[in-house]
Structures are given as structure tokens and as C-alpha cells.
N, C-alpha and C positions, 0 to 999 in steps of 0.2 A: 632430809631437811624438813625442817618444821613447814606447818603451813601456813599461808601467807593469811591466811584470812580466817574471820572471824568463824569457830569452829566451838563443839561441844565436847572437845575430847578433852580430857579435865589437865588444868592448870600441874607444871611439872614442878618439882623442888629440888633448890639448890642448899648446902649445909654449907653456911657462912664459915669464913675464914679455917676450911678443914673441919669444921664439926666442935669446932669451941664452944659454942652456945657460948654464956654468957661473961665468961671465965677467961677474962684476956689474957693471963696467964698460959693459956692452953691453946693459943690461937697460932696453926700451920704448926705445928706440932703432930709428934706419932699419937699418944693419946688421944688428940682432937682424932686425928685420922682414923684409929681405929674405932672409935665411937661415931663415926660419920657411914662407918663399912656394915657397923650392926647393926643400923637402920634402913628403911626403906627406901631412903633417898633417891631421886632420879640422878643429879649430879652432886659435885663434891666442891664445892671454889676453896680455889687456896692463890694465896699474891708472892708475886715472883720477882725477887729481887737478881743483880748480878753485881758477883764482885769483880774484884782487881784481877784475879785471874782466871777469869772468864768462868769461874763455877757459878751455876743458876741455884741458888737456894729459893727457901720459904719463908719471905720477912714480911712485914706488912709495911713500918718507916722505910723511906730512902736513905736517914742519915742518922746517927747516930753521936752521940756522945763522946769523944774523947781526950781525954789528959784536958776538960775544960772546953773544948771547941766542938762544933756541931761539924761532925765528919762524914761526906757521902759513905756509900754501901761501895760504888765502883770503885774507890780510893783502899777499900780494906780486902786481903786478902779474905778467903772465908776462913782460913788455921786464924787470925789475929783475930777475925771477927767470932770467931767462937772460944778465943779467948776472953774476949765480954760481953759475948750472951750466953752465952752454953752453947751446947749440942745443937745443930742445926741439920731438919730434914732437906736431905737434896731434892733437886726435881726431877732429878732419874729413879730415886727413892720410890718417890708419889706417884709416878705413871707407870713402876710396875706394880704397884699396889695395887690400883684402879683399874689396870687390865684386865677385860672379863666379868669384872666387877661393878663399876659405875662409871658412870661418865664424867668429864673434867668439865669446871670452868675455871680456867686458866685467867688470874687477871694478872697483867701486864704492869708494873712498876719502875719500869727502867726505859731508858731512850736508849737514840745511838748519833753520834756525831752527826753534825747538821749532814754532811758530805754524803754520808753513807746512803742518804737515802735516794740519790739521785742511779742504785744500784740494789733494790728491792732486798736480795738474794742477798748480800754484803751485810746488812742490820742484825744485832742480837736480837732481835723481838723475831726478824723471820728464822733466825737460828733454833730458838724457844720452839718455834710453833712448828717447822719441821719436825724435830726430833719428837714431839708429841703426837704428828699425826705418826710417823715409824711406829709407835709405841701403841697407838690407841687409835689408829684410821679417824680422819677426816669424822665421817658420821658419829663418833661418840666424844667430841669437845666442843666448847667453846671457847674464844679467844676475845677477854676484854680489856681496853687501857681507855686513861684518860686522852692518852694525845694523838691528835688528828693524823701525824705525820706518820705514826707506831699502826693505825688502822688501816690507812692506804699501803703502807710496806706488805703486810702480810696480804692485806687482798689481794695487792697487784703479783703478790707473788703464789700465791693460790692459784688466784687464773692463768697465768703463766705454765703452774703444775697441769693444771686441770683439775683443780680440786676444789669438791661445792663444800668449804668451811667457811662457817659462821664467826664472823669477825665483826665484834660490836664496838659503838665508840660511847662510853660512861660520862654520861649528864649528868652530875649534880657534887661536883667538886666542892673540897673545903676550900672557902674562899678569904678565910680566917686570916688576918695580918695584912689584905692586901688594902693597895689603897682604895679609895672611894669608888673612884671612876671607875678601876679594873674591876671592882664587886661588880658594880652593875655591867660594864658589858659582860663580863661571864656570864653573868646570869640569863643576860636577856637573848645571848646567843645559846643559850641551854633550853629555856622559853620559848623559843624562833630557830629552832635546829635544822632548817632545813639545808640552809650552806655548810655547815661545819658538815651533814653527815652524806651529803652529794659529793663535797669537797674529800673525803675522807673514804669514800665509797664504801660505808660499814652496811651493811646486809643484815645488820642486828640492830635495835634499838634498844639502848641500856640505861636507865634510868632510875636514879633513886624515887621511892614512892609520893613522896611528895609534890617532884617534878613531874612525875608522871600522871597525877592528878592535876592536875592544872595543864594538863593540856599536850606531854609527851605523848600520852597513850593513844589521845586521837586523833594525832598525828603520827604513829605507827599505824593504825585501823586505816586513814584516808591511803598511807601507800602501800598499802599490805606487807608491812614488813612486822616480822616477830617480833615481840617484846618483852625483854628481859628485867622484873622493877626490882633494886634493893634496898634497904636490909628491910624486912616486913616483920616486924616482931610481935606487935598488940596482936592478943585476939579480933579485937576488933576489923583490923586492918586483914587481918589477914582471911575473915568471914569474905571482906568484898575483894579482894585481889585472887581468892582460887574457887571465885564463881568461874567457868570454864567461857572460855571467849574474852576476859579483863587482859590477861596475859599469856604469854607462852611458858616464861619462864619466873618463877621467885626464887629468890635468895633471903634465908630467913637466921638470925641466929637461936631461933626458938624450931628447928624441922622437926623434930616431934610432934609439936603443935601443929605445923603448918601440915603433919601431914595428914592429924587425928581431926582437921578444921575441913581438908581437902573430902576425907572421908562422908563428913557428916552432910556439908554441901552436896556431897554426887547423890545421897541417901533421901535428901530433901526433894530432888529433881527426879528420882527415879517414881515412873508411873505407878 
């Protein structure tokens, strides 16, 4: 496990959506992936969708376009859904990729019936995250979703295992289309995170960089908990986020940069 507190050991790197860099085209895809593998990357994040019949692929949308109508990802099988998207990498695919190789961060795209969660072990998110520690042990993933009920599942069912995995809950959602009011309470409960992530028992702090300037980061520092910020793509951004102690973890669609940025910083600090 990472350490809880403020340290010099230099900031780690995450290769956004499988190693796409900037090329949406190429995002949780093998090419992404095997261009994520030929780099120095500390982790690899790819988003994890689930169909209709229970295969976990690697989508980024939950829903999809069909015959006209915005169709969830759970509603299609994955043969119908690679009928209109193409080829799609699975998630058994990616975790034996990564085996031996890099580390996962695993983001979470999918829920599970309200029901399910009053039985930890019963949810497909602690389905996901099992078969990933199988695959890749506890110590080399991490596990992120936007929703609070998806973050308590897998902890509750972590500790249950006895297993020290890092399960974070993701600050800074698109809040795009919603109405007024709901903007701002999301936000301000993203802002003020302290109940959504006590409430959620995440042991990670995940935060897009913006939020985490404005006051996520320092409030991951006051409860010594890790801190994961995304997408960090400027140079600029990315000079002040892999000073060593800003964060534990970055996810950058630019990890080439972030890691030739990571470089020059340790270089600057060394006596």
C-alpha cells in the first residue's frame, strides 16, 4: 500500500484510457494497450463496462446509439455490441496482459441493482474486482467508480477477504445536461468530500485536477489518505502535480510527458 503521508518518493504514472494519448479512436483498445506496455508506466487505467450477458469489456460510454435510441451497454449483448462498434478488448484479455507487467487501474462504469448491494459479494463491481485481484494480487491495482454505493461494495467486501485494496471514489463527474440545483450539489459535495468518502469508505482519494486544486488534495494530506488526480495533460500541470508529495498517483493522457516531466523534477531536487 502506498503511504499515507506526505513523502519524497516521486509521483507514480497512470496511461489514460489504456495508453490512447490523444487519439479517441484508440482509447481501451489493444494498440492503446500495447503502446501503454512499451512505456515506463507505473499503471495502466482502462474503463470497464458490462453487458447483457455478463461479459466485462473495455468501453468508456454506458450507452450507446441504436436504430435511433440511446441504448444502455447492460441492455446489449457484447456479439450485438461489437456488431456496432467493432472488436472489443475483454477484461480477462487486459489482466492477462498486465500480469507481471504493470499495474491496473481499473475504473468502474457500471452499477448493480439497488438490492444487490445489501450483499457486498452479490454486485458485478465486486465480481470485476475479484477476478482481478486472481489475476494481478491485491497490491498491483487499483479500483475506481464514480458511485458511492460501487466503492463501499468492493471495500466492504475486501475487508471481509482480508484484502488491503485500494478502492477510490472519483470527484469531478460530468455534470453536463443536469439541472441547476443537481450541478451545484454535486459539485459542492465533491468540494466538501468528507461524507460521500467516510460514507463510501474509499481508502483512495480520486480527483480530477482541477478539484483537487481547489482543495481535494488537502484534504487527502489532513487525513493521510493517497491521492489519485486526473487527466493531467499540460506540461505545465503536469511540472506541479509530479513534484513528489502533490500526489501519489497521476493519470495523464500525455505519459510520455508526464514521465520525461517526472524525470526532470527528481533531477532538479537531486543534491
Amino acid at each position: 500500500m502506498p503511504s499515507r503521508r506526505r513523502t519524497s518518493e516521486p509521483v507514480l504514472v497512470s496511461a489514460h484510457r489504456c495508453g490512447a494519448g490523444e487519439d479517441r479512436h484508440l482509447e481501451n483498445t489493444r494498440p492503446a494497450l500495447e503502446r501503454a506496455l512499451s512505456l515506463d508506466v507505473d499503471f495502466v487505467e482502462f474503463d470497464v463496462q458490462r453487458c447483457a450477458d455478463d461479459t466485462f469489456v473495455l468501453f468508456h460510454d454506458h450507452e450507446i446509439e441504436v436504430d435511433g435510441r440511446r441504448t444502455p451497454l447492460s441492455d446489449l449483448t457484447v456479439a450485438r455490441l461489437e456488431q456496432l462498434v467493432g472488436p472489443l478488448l475483454r477484461y480477462d484479455e487486459v489482466l492477462a496482459a498486465l500480469a507481471g507487467r504493470r499495474r491496473a487501474h481499473i475504473d468502474l462504469k457500471f452499477t448493480s441493482p439497488h438490492a444487490a448491494y445489501r450483499d457486498p459479494a452479490a454486485t458485478h463491481e465486486v465480481r470485476a474486482a475479484r477476478r482481478a485481484v486472481e489475476v494481478l494480487g491485491p497490491e498491483n491495482l487499483v479500483v475506481t467508480t464514480l458511485e458511492d454505493a460501487s466503492v463501499r461494495a468492493v471495500r466492504d467486501w475486501a475487508d471481509a477477504a482480508g484484502l488491503d485494496l485500494l478502492v477510490g471514489l472519483s470527484l469531478g463527474r460530468s455534470v453536463k445536461g443536469l439541472p441547476v440545483v443537481r450541478q451545484v450539489r454535486t459539485r459542492w459535495s465533491e468540494l466538501r468530500p468528507h461524507l460521500r468518502l467516510s460514507g463510501s469508505r474509499a481508502n483512495l482519494v480520486v480527483a480530477k485536477h482541477t478539484l483537487a486544486r481547489l482543495g481535494v488534495a488537502a484534504y487527502a494530506r489532513r487525513r493521510g489518505l493517497p491521492l489519485l488526480v486526473w487527466t493531467v495533460d499540460t506540461e505545465r500541470s503536469l511540472r506541479y502535480w509530479m513534484r513528489p508529495g502533490r500526489a501519489w498517483l497521476v493519470t495523464s493522457n500525455r505519459p510520455e510527458v508526464a514521465l520525461r516531466t517526472r524525470e526532470r523534477v527528481a533531477a532538479r531536487m537531486r543534491p
